[in-house]
C-alpha angles and dihedrals in degrees: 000000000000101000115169097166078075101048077051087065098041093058096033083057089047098048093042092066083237091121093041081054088052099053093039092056100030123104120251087276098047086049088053091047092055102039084057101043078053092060100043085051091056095048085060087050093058095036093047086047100051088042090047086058098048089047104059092033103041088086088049084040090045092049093042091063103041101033082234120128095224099234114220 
């Protein structure tokens, strides 16, 4: 499920200029498509980045509140 070879490509599409080409040469449709694959992008961003901070502070948050080191 978690396949990063693929994110790799992704980024590696992006930073080439390849997907800026696309839109650039894409028909109306193709542009809305990508424009849309690119939002949705950025709302995982911002999902995997507010996961990735409960995550490695839940156990500080979890201390802070009770007083309790969280043992692991």
């Amino acid at each position: 499920m978690y396949e990063l070879q693929r994110l790799l490509e992704i980024e590696e599409h992006i930073k080439s200029g390849r997907l800026a080409e696309d839109f650039e040469d894409g028909s109306k449709s193709r542009k809305e498509d990508i424009l849309e694959f690119l939002e949705k992008l950025m709302e995982l961003g911002e999902l995997a980045d507010e996961t990735a901070t409960k995550l490695i502070f839940k156990d500080s948050y979890l201390e802070a509140l009770s007083g309790v080191k969280v043992q692991k």
